[in-house]
Backbone as CSV, one residue per row, in Angstrom:
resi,resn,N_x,N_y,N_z,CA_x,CA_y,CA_z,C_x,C_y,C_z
1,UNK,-15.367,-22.220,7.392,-14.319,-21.498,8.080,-12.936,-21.885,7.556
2,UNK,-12.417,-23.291,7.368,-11.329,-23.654,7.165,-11.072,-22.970,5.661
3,UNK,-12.068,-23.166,4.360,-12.053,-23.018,2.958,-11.333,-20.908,3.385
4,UNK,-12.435,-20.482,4.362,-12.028,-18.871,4.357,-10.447,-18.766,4.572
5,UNK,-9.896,-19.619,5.552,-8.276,-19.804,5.684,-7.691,-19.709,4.481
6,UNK,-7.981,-20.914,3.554,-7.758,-21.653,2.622,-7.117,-20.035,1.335
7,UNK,-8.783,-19.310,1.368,-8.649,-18.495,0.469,-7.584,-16.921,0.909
8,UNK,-8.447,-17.240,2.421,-6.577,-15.834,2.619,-5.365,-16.426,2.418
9,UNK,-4.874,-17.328,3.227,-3.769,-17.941,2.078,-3.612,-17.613,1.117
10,UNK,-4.031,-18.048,0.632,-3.642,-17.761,-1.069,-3.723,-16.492,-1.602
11,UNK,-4.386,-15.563,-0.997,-4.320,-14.130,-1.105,-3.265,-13.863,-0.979
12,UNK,-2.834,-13.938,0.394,-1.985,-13.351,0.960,-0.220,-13.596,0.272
13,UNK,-0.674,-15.017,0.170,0.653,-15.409,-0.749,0.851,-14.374,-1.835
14,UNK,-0.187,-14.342,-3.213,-0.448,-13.674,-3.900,0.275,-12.408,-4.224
15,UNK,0.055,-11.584,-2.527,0.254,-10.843,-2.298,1.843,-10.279,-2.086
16,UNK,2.502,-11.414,-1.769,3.794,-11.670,-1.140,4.600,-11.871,-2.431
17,UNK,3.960,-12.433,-3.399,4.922,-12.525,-4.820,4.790,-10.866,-5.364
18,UNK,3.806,-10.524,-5.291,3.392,-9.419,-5.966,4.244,-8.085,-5.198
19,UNK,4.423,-8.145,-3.626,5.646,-7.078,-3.374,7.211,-7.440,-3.390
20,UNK,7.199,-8.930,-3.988,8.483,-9.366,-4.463,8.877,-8.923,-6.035
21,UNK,7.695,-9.361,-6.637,8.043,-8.448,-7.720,8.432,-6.885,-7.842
22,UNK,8.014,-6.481,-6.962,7.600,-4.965,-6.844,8.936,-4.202,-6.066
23,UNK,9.718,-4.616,-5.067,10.587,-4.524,-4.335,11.692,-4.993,-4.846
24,UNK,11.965,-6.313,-5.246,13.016,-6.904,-5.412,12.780,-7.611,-7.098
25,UNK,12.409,-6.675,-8.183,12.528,-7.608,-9.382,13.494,-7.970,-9.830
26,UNK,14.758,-7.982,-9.531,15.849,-8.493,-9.876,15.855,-10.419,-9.206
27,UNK,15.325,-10.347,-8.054,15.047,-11.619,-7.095,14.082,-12.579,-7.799
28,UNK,12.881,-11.583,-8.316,11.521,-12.028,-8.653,12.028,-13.082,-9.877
29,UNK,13.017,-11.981,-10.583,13.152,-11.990,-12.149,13.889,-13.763,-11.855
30,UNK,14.806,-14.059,-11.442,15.728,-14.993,-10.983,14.652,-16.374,-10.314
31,UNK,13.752,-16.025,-9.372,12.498,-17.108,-9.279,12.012,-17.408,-10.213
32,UNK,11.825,-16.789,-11.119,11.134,-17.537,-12.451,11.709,-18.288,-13.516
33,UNK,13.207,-17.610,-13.285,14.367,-18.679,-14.005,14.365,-17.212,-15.576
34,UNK,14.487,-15.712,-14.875,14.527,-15.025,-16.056,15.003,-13.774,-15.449
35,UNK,15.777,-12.689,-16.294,16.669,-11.971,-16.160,15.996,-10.673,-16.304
36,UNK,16.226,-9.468,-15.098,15.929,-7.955,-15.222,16.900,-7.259,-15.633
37,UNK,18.091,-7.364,-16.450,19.369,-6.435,-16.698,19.262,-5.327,-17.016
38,UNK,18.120,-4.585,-17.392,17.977,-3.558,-17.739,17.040,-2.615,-17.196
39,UNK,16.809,-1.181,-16.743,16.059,-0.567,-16.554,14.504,-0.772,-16.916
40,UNK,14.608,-1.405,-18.078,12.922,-1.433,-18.895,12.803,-2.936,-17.745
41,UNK,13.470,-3.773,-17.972,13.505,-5.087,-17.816,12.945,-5.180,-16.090
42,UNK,12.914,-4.501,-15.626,13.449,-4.110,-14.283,12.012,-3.525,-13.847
43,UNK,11.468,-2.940,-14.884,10.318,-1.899,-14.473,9.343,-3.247,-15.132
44,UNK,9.047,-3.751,-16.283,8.391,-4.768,-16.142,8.272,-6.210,-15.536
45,UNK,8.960,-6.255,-14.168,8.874,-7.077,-13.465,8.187,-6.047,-12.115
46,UNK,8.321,-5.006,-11.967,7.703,-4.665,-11.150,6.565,-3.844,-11.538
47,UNK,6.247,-3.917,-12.655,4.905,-3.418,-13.365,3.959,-5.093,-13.380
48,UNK,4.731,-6.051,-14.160,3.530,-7.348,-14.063,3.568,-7.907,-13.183
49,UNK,4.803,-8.696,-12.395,4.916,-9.360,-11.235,4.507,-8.613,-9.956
50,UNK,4.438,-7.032,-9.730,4.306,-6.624,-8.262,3.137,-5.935,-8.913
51,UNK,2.831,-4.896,-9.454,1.875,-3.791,-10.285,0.409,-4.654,-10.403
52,UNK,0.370,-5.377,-11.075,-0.832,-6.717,-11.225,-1.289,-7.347,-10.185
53,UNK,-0.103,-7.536,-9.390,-0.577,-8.906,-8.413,-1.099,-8.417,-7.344
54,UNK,-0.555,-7.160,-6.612,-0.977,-6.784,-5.684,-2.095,-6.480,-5.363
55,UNK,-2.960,-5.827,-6.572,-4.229,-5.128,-6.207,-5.023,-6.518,-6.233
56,UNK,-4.805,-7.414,-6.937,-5.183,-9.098,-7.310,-5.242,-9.557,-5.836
57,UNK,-4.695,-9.377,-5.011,-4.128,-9.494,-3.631,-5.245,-9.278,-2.489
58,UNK,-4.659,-7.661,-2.589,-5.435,-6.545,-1.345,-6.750,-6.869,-1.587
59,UNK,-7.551,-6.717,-3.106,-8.960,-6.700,-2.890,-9.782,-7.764,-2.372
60,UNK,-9.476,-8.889,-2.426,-10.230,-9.863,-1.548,-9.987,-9.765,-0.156
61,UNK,-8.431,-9.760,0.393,-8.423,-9.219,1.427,-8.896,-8.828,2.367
62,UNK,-9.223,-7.103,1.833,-9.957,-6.174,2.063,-11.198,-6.380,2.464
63,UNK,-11.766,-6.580,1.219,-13.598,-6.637,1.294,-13.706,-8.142,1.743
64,UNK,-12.739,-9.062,1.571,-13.676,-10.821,1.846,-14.939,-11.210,0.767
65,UNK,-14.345,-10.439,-0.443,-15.682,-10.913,-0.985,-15.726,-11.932,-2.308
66,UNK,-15.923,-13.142,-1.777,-15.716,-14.488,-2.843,-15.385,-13.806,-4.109
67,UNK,-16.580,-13.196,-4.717,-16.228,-13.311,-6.095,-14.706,-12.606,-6.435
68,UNK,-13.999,-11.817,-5.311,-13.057,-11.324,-5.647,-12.046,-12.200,-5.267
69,UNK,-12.019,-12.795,-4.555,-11.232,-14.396,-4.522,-11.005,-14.854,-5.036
70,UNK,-12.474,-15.555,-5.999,-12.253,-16.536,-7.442,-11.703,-15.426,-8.795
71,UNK,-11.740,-14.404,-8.824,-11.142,-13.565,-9.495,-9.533,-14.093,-9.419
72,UNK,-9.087,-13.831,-8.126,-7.508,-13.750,-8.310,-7.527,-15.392,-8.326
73,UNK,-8.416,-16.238,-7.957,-8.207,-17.535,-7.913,-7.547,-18.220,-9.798
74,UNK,-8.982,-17.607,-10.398,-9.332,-17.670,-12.119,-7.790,-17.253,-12.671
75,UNK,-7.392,-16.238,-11.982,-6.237,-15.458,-12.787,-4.599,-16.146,-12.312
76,UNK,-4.847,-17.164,-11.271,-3.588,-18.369,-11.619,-3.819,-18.979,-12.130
77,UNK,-5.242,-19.697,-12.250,-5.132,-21.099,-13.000,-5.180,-20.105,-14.415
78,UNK,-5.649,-19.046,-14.742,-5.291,-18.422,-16.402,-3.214,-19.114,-16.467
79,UNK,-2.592,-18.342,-15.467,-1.245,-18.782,-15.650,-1.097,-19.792,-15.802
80,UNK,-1.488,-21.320,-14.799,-1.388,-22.324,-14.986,-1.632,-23.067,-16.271
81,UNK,-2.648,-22.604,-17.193,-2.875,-23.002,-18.539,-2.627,-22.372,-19.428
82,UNK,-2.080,-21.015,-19.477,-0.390,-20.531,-20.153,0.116,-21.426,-20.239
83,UNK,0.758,-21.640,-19.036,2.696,-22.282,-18.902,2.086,-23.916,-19.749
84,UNK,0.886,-24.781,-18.776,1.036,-25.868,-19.307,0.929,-26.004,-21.329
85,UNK,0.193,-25.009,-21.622,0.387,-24.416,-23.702,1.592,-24.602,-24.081
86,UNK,2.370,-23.533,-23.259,3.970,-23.614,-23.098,4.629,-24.864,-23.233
87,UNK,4.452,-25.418,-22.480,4.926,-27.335,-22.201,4.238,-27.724,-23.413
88,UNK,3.369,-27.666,-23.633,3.062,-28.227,-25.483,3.303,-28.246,-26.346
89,UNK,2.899,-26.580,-27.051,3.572,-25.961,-27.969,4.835,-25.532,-28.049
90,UNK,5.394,-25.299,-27.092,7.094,-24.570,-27.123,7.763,-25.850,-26.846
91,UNK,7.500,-27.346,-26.260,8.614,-28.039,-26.378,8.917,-27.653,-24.645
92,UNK,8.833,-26.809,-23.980,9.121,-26.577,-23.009,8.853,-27.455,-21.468
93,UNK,8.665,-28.589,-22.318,8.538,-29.845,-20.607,9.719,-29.709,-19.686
94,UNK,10.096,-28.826,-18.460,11.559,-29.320,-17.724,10.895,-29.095,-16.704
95,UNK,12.033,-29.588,-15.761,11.412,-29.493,-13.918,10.658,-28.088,-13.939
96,UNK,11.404,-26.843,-13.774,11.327,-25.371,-13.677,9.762,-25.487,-14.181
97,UNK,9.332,-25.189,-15.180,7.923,-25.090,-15.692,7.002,-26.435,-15.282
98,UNK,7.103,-27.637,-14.752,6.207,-28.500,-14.470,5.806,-27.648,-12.407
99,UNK,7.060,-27.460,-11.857,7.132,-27.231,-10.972,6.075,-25.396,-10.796
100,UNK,6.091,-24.676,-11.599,5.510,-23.516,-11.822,3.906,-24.292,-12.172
101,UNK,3.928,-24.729,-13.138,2.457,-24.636,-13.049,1.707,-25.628,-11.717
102,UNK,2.495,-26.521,-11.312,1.946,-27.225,-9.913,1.877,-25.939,-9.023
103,UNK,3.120,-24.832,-8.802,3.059,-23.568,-8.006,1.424,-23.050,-8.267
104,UNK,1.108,-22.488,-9.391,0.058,-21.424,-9.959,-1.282,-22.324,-9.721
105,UNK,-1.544,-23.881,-9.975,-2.331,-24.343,-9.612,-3.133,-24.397,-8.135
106,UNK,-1.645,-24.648,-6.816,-2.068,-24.491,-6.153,-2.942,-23.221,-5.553
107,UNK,-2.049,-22.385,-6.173,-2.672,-20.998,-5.702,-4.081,-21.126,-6.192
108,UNK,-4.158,-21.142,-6.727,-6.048,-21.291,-7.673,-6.534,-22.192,-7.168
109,UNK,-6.537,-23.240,-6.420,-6.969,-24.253,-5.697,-7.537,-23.332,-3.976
110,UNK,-6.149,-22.852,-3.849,-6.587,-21.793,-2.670,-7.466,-21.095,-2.522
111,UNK,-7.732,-20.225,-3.465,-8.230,-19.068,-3.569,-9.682,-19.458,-4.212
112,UNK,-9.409,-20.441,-4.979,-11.582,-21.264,-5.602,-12.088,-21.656,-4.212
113,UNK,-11.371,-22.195,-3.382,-11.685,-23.517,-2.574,-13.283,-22.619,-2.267
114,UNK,-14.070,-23.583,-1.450,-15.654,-22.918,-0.858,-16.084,-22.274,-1.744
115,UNK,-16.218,-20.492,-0.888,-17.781,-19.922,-1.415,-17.206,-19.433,-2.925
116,UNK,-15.693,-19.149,-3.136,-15.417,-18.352,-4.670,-15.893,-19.643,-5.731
117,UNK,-15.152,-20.847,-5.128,-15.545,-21.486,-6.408,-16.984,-21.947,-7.028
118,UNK,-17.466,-21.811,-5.266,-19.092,-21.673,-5.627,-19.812,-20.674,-6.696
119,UNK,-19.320,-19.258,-6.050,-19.595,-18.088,-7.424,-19.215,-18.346,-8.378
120,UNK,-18.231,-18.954,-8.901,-17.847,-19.231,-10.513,-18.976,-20.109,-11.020
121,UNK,-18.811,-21.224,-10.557,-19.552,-22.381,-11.072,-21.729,-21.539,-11.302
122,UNK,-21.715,-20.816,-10.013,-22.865,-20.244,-10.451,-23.105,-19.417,-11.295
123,UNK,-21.750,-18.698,-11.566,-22.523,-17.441,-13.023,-22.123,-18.532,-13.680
124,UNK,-21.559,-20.194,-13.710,-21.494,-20.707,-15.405,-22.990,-21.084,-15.819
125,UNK,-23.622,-21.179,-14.585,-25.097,-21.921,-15.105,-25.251,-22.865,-14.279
């Protein structure tokens, strides 16, 4: 019961970045420590940050159904091991990006916790 909390949480959060992106990408753009000045700029923050995240969001939500949990779970920690590449290869160690991937981790911590991370680990074998 608590892990099911665990994973709406983190949905729901999910969800909450994703109509921030979507509503306010100028705001979104500025949380991440990056700039929408332009029309295009503007539409791809609310195409990846709100457009992506949301349906990432609603569908576990919706149905409650683990594997769609560890789905959006899989698809922070994917971010989380972006950004930390980032911190490697780009030189890019500062607060802002240590603090983001601790952000994206947790979320994926949320959203695996119980029965999703159970489904992962079972289609690995």
């Amino acid at each position: 019961m608590t892990t099911d909390l665990f994973n709406l949480g983190g949905a729901v959060g999910t969800l909450l970045m994703g109509l921030l992106g979507l509503v306010l990408p100028r705001t979104a753009a500025r949380f991440v420590g990056l700039q929408a000045l332009t029309p295009a700029g503007r539409s791809e923050f609310r195409a990846t940050y709100g457009g992506l995240w949301i349906p990432l969001a609603l569908l576990p939500i919706l149905t409650r159904d683990p594997m769609l949990f560890a789905v959006s779970g899989l698809c922070w920690a994917g971010a989380a091991l972006g950004r930390a590449a980032s911190i490697v290869l780009d030189d890019a160690c500062d607060t802002r990006n240590l603090m983001a991937v601790g952000f994206e981790l947790a979320f994926a911590i949320l959203l695996l916790a119980g029965s999703p991370g159970r489904a992962v680990l079972a289609l690995m074998g």
